[in-house]
N, C-alpha and C positions, 0 to 999 in steps of 0.2 A: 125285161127290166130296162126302164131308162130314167135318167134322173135329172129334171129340171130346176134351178137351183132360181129363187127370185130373187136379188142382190138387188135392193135401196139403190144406191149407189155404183161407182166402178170402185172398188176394192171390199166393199163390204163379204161377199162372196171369200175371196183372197183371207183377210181375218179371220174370219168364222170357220171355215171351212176346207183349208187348204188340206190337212189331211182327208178328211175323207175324200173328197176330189181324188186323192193320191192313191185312195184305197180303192176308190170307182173304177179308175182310169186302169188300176192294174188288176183289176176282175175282170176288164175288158167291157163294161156297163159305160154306155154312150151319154156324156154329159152336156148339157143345155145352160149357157148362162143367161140369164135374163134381165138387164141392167135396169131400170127402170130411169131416176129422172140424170140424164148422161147432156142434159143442156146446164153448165152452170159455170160458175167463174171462182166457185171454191179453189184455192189451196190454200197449204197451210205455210209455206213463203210465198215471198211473191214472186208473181214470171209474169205474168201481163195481167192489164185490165180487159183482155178481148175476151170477149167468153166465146167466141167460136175455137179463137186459140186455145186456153183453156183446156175446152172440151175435148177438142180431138189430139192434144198433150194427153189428156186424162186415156182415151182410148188407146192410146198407142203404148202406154204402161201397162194396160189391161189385156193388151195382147205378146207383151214382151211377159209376165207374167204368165200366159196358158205354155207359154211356149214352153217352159220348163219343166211340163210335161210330157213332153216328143209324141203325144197323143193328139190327132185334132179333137177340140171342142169346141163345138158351137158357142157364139156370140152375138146372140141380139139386143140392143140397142134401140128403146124404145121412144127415146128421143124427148122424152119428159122434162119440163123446167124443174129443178129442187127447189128447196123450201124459200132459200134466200132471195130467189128469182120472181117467186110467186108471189109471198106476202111479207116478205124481209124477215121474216124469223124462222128458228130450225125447230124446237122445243116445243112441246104439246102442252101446254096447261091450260086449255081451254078445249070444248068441242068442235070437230071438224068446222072450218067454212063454206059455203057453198061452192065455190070453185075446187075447192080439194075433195069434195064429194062428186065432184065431174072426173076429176082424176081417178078416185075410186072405182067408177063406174067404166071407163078406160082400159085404165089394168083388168079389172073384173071381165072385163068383153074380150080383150087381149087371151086371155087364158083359157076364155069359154069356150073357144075357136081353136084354141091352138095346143091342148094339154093335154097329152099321155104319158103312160106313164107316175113315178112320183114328184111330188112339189115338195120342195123343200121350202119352208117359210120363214121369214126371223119375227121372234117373239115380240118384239118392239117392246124391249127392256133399255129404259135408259129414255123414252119419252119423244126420241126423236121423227118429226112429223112424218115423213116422209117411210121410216119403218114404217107406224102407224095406219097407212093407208094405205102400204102392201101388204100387212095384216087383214086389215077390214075387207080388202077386196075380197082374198083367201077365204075368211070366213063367210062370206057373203056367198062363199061355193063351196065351202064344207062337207057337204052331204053329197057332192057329183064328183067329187076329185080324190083321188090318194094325197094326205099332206103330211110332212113330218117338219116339224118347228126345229127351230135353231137358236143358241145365244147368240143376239146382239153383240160385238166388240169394236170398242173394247168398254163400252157401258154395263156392260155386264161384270165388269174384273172390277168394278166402281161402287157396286152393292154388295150385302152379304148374301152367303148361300137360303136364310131364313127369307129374305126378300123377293129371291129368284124363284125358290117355291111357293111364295105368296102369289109372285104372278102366274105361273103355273096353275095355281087354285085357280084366279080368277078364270083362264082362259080354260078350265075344265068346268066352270060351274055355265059359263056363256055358250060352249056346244055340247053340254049336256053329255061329257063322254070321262074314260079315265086316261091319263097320258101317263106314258114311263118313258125313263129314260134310258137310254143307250149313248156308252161313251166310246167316240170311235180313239183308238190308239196309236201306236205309231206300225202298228204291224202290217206290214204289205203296202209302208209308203215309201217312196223313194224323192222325195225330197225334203231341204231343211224349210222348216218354216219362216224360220225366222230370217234367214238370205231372201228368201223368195217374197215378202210381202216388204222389204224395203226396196222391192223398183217400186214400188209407186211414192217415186221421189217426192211427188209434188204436195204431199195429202199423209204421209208419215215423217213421225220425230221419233229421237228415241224415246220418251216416256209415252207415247203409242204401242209402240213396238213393246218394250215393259210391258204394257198393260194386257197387250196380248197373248205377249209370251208366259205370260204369270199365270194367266188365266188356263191355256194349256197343260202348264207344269203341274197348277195346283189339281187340275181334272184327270192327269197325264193323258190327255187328250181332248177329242171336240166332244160335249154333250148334244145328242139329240133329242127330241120327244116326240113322242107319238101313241098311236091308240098299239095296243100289245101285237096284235096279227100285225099291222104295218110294219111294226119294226122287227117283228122275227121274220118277216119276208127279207126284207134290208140285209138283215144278219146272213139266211141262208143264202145271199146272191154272193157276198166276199168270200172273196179267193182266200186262204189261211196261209200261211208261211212258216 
């Protein structure tokens, strides 16, 4: 068992998915992060206009963050422009561009090459490009890879529960499969969530962090999905306490 998580962003992984990471890490199941576009000049105050500064600010939160694990976990860094970089906007309401379907195609080879084990994937709930095209890749390999989906945060704590399983629908009726879900809890973790996703000074406020933590609260833990054998394989790898 080993579990590759693909993280949009540097903290997206962190949101989404801090418990289970916690629940991995203390099963002793070796974790892979996979940043995808880690080139960009987001935050959400300001510290400069360098985007190399930036960037490697944004990576150095992203490793003061694994650390609070006492576990190593892999971090690669795939060195991707984000949305704002590419075509000035972040939001999907239109069909991919031809450059962002070179992207696709990127991540897709990236993974082809390099994936055992399970993928963890975010559902691209909430429209943002850049999910969207770590999804497309994903499904683009559906049928050769073990995947298991994840909510989006904190765009997800922004819809109702009827909307989340609408999208749900769509992306079972697109691979032709059934998905369930699986909520991981706080059992067998050993950290707070909510201390540990505000180092990423640059890129969290508190009504972030709200939206996150709500989301948690209200699930009391992180939902996953998946086709039923993946995720009772998942299930029987955690350690119980």
């Amino acid at each position: 068992m080993k579990i590759n998580i693909l993280s949009p962003h540097i903290d997206d992984a962190a949101y989404c998915l801090a418990l289970t990471i916690s629940q991995c890490v203390n099963s002793h199941i070796p974790v892979s992060i996979i940043n995808c576009f880690t080139v960009t000049k987001w935050t959400i105050v300001y510290v400069s206009k360098d985007i190399n500064e930036i960037s490697l600010l944004r990576k150095k939160e992203d490793e003061e963050f694994y650390k609070c694990y006492n576990t190593p976990i892999d971090i690669i860094n795939l060195e991707l422009h984000d949305a704002p970089l590419r075509n000035g906007y972040i939001f999907q309401y239109k069909p991919l561009e031809p450059n962002e379907w070179e992207v696709v195609a990127e991540i897709k080879n990236y993974l082809s090459k390099n994936m055992d084990g399970i993928l963890f994937c975010p559902l691209a709930i909430g429209n943002h490009v850049d999910h969207a095209i770590c999804r497309e890749a994903v499904i683009q390999l559906y049928s050769e890879i073990s995947v298991i989906f994840f909510e989006d945060l904190p765009y997800a704590s922004r819809i109702t529960e009827e909307e989340i399983f609408a999208e749900i629908k769509s992306l079972e009726q697109r691979l032709n499969v059934q998905l369930i879900h699986q909520i991981e809890g706080f059992e067998n973790c050993s950290i707070n969530k909510e201390q540990n996703i505000r180092l990423y000074k640059t890129q969290i406020n508190d009504e972030i962090c709200s939206e996150v933590i709500s989301h948690m609260n209200h699930l009391s833990g992180e939902r996953l999905w998946g086709e039923a054998k993946l995720i009772d394989q998942l299930k029987a790898s955690f350690i119980c306490t």
